[in-house]
C-alpha positions in Angstrom: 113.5 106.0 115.9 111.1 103.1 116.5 112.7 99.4 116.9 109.5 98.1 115.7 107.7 97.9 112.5 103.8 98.9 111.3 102.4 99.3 108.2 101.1 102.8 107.3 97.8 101.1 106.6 97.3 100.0 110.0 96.5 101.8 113.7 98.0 101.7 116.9 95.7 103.8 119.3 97.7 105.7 121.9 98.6 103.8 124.9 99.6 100.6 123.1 102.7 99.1 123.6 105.1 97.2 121.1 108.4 95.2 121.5 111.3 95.9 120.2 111.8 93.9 117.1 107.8 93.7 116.5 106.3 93.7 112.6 102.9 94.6 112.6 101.5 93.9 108.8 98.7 95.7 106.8 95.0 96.6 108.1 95.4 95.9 111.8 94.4 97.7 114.4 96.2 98.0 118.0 93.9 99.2 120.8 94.9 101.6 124.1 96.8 99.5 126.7 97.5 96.6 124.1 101.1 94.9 125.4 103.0 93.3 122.8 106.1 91.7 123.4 109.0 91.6 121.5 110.1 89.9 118.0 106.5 89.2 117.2 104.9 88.8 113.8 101.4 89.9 113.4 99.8 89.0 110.2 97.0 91.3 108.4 93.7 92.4 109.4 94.1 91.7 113.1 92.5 93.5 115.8 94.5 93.6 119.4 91.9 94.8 121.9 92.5 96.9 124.5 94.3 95.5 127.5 95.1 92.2 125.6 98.5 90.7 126.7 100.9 89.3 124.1 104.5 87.7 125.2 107.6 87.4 123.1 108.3 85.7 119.7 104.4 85.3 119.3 103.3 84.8 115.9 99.5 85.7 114.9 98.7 85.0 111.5 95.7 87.1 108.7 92.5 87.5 110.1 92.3 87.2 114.1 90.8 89.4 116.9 91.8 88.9 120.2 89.5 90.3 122.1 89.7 91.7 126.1 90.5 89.2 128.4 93.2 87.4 126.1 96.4 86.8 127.7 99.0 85.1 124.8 102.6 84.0 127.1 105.4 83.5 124.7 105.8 81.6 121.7 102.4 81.1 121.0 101.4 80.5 117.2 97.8 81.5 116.1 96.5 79.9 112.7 94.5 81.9 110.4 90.9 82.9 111.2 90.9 81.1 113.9 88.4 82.8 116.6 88.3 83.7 120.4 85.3 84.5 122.4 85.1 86.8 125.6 81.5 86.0 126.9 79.5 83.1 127.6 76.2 84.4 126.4 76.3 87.7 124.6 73.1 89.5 123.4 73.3 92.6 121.1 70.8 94.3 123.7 72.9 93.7 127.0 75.9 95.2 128.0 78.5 92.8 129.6 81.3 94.6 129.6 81.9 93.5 133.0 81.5 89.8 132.2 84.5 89.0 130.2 86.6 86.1 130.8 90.1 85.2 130.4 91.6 83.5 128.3 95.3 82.1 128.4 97.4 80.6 125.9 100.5 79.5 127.6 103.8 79.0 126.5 104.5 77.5 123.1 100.8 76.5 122.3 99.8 76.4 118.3 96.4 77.1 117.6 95.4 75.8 113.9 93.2 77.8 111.4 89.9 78.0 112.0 89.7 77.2 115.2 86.9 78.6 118.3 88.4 78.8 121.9 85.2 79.5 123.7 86.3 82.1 126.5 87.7 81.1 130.1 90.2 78.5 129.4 93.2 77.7 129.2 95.1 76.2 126.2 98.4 74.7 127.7 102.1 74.7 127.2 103.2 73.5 124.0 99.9 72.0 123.3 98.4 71.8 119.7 94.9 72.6 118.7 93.6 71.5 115.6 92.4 73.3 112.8 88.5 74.0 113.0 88.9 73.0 116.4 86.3 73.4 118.8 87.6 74.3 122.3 85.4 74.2 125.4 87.3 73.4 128.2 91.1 73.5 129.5 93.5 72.1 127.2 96.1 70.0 129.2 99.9 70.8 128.7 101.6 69.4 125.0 98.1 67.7 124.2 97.0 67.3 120.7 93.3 68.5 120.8 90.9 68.2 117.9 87.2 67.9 116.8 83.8 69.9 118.0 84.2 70.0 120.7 87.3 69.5 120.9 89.2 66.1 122.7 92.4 65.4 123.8 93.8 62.6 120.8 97.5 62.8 121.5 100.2 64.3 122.5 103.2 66.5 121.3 106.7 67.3 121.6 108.0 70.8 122.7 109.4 71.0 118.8 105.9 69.8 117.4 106.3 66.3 116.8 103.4 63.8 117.8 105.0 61.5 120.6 104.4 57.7 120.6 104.1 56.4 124.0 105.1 53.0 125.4 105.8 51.4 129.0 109.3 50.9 129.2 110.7 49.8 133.1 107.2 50.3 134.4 107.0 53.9 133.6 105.2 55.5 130.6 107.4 57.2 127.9 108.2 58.6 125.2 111.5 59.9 122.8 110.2 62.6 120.6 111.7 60.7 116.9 112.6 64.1 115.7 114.9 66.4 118.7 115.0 63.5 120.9 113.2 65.0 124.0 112.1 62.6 126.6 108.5 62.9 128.2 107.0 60.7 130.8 103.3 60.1 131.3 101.4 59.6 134.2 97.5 59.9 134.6 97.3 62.2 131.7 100.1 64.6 132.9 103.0 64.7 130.4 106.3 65.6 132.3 109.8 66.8 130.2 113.0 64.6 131.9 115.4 66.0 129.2 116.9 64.6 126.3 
């Protein structure tokens, strides 16, 4: 008996592996040596290459391919249609298999719909990327990127909250208005102290 869930209209090629709790929705298809973690939620029409890396409670949403060389940790959230890459300068005529990149999505980051994260970087913890999004470098930890390309414009709480930061007894803070996490900040490097 299987302790996940897949659609009979989708595939999961031989070698895949899925988490217990998993739902895998209509049309998708699940390469060999695809790792899926457990209690995830993948929407319809995606395609998992192989040796693609997804962590726990990940949530993929219609119309994604995550192509070799994505690594997803936990918790991430991918918006519709929003697009990765896996080479720098593909040409139909050249094989460059051996010239994909990584890509990381670490803990907790949201990707909006539409969105392009051009391949080898790194999108960081509980950061936020904006829809249509444009992404061509790192992404720092619980930034708010947006725009082509895209810019760091904010930054956000663990729960998804835009934080308002203010010098208060010489350090720079903030008290997320919403779960009442406290961040500091200091030369663009957002720190957690607790709530």
């Amino acid at each position: 008996m299987k302790d996940y869930f897949v659609h009979e209209s989708s595939y999961v090629d031989e070698g895949a592996e899925i988490g217990a709790g998993t739902k895998i929705w209509h049309f998708c298809h699940l390469m060999p040596r695809t790792q899926i973690g457990e209690q995830c939620n993948i929407g319809q029409n995606v395609l998992v290459a192989s040796d693609v890396k997804i962590g726990r409670n990940v949530k993929i949403q219609n119309n994604v391919s995550l192509y070799t060389g994505v690594v997803l940790e936990d918790d991430v959230f991918l918006g519709p249609s929003m697009v990765f890459t896996n080479v720098m300068n593909p040409r139909s005529h050249i094989n460059r298999k051996n010239e994909y990149q990584e890509t990381l999505v670490k803990r907790g980051a949201s990707i909006g719909a539409n969105a392009t994260i051009v391949c080898g970087t790194t999108i960081g913890r509980y950061s936020f990327v904006g829809a249509g999004s444009v992404v061509t470098r790192d992404v720092p930890d619980y930034a708010l990127v947006h725009g082509n390309p895209a810019r760091v414009r904010g930054w956000m709480c663990q729960c998804g909250i835009k934080l308002n930061f203010a010098i208060v007894g010489g350090e720079e803070s903030s008290t997320c208005e919403s779960c009442g996490n406290i961040y500091l900040k200091q030369d663009q490097i957002i720190t957690p102290v607790g709530t």
